[in-house]
N, C-alpha and C positions, 0 to 999 in steps of 0.2 A: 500312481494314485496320490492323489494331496487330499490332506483330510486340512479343514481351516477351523479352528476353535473360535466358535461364536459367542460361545459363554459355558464358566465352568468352573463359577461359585455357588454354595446352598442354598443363598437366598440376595437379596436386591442390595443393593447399596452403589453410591457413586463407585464407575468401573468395575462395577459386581453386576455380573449378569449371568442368568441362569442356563441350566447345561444344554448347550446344543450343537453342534458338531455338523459342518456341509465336506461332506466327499464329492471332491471334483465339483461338478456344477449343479448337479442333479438329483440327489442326494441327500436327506437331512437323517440323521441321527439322531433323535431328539428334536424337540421343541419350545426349550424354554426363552425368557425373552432376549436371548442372544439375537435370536432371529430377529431383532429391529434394525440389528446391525447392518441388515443386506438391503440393496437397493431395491426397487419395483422390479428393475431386468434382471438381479439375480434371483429375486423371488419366483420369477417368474419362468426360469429353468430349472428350479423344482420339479419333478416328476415323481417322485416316489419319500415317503417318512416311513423310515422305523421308530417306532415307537420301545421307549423298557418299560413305563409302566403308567401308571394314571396321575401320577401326583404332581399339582400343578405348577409345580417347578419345572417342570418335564416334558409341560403339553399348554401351558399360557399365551403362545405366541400363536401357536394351530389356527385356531379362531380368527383371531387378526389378521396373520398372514394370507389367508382365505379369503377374509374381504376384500384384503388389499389388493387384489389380482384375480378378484374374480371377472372382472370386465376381459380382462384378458386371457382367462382360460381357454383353452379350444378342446381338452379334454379334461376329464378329473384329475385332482390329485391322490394318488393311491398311497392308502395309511394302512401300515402294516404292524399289526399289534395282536398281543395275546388277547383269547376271546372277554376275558375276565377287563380287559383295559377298555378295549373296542366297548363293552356295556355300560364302563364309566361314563365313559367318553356320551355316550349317547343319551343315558341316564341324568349326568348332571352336567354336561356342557352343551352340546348339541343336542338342546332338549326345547328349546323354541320360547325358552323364561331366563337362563343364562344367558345364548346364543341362536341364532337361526339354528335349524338342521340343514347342513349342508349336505348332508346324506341323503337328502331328500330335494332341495332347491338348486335353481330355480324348478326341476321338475324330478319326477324321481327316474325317471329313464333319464335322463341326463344333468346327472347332480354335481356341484361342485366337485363331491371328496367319496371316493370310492373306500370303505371299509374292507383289508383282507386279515382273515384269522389265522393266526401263526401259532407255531409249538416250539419248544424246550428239543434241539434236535435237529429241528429243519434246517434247511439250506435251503437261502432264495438267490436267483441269477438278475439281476439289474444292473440294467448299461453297462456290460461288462464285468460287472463285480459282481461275487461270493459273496454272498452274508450268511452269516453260520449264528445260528437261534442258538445262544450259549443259557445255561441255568444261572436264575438270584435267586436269592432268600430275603427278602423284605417282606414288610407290612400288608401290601397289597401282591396279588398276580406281578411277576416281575421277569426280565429278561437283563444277558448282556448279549454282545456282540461279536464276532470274530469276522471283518471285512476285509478282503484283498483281492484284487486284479492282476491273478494270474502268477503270484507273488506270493509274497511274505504278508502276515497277516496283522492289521493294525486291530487290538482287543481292546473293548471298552466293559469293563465290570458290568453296567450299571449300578444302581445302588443296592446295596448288597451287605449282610453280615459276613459271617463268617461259610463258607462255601465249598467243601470237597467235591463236591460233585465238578464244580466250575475248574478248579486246579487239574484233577484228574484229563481232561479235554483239551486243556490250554501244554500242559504238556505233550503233550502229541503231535502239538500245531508246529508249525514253524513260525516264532511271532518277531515281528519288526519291531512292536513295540503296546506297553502295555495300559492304560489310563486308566486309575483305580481311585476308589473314593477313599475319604478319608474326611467324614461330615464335622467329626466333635471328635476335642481333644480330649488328654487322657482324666484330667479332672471332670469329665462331664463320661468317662466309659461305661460308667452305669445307664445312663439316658441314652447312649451310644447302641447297648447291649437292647434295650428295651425296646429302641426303635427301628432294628435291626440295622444298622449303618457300624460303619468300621470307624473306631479311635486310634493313634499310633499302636498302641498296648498290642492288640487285635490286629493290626496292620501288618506287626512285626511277625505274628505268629502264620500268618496265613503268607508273606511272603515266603516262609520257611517252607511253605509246598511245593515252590518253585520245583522240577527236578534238577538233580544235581549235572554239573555241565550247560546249563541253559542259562543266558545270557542277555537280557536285552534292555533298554532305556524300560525304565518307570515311571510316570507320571502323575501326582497327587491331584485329585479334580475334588468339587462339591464341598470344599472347606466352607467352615459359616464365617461371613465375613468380620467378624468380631473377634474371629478366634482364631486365625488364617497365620501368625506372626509365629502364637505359640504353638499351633500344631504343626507349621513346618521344624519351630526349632526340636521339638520333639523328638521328630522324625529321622534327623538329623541328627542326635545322640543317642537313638537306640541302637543298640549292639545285637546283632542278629550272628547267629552261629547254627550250626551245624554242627551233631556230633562227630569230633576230628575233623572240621573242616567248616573254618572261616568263608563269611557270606559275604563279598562286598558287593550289594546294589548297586548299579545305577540311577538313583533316584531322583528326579528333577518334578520341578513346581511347574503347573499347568496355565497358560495365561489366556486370558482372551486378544485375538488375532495372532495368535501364534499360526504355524502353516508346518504340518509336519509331510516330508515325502516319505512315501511308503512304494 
């Protein structure tokens, strides 16, 4: 399984492009305007988006990419998102004042973009892959990810506070590897705290859930791009332990067109 990092910064800036993630060919993880990044013909072997949440960092490319390939559609594209996203979505983007409804056009029996409602739990089988409905804790309705074919399982947080429930689950897994936010550094942990997003501070403590013996690459995604220098150095000199027993991470920075195998 190759998962390709399309974008997998907080917000826009020259080579700052927002989170979106293509497994294998067909595949998107997200939505944000990474997806400019791909041609008409890879657009256009899309078949299926997991969606984590509504915020348009997340889902800004959707739309676009939609148009862009709609001549070429032969079937919908199927968006799979928690029901609370899927009414965003419909409410203030595909609402025919933002965006056409492609849930609906050109007809409603045969519409661009198929809506399916997902849970905290599930497991869906697409083209071969596992995707496992992992729990967030953010602002709006939210999800992460747990994806693998057949395999070892590559986890994407989505955006997220602080999460037991998420750790509990992830330990169980067998993970390849893991892509965790990290929005705002530790001078802004207060605005971090309030908008539910992880600072290093909060980063440090939630990797100590890890269980012990578990081992695998980490990945810093959703940095704001202003603040990307200090929250890696941060990151970088927190000292994470365990009682009687040193913690050393593998912790690496997340880049756009990176290509991780899994």
């Amino acid at each position: 399984m190759k998962v390709r990092v399309l974008g997998c910064s907080g917000a826009i800036a020259r080579d700052c492009r927002t989170t979106s993630f293509l497994i294998d060919a067909d595949l998107l993880v997200d939505a944000g305007t990474g997806v400019g990044d791909l041609t008409l013909e890879e657009m256009g072997c899309v078949r299926h988006v997991v969606l984590t949440h509504a915020h348009l960092d997340h889902v800004a490319a959707l739309p676009l990419m939609v148009d862009a390939i709609a001549s070429r559609l032969a079937r919908p594209i199927q968006v799979h998102a928690l029901a609370g996203t899927i009414a965003a979505l419909k409410s203030h983007l595909f609402n025919d004042v933002i965006w056409p409804d492609f849930s609906s056009l050109p007809t409603p029996a045969a519409p661009f973009v198929d809506f399916h409602e997902i849970q905290v739990g599930q497991t869906l089988r697409i083209g071969g892959k596992r995707i496992e409905v992992l729990p967030a804790v953010h602002t709006v309705p939210a999800v992460g990810y747990a994806v693998s074919a057949g395999g070892r399982n590559w986890i994407f947080t989505g955006d997220t506070e602080r999460n037991p429930a998420f750790w509990k689950r992830v330990n169980e897994l067998d993970v390849a590897a893991l892509v965790i936010e990290t929005a705002f550094s530790s001078r802004e942990r207060e605005l971090a705290q309030r908008s539910l997003h992880l600072s290093p501070q909060a980063l440090a403590g939630e990797l100590d859930c890890i269980a012990r013996g578990k081992s695998f690459p980490i990945y810093i995604t959703h940095t704001k791009p202003a603040e990307t220098e200090l929250i890696m150095s941060e990151i970088q000199k927190f000292d994470q332990t365990r009682p009687s027993e040193p913690v050393a991470h593998d912790i690496r920075w997340l880049r756009a067109g990176q290509e991780l195998e899994i």
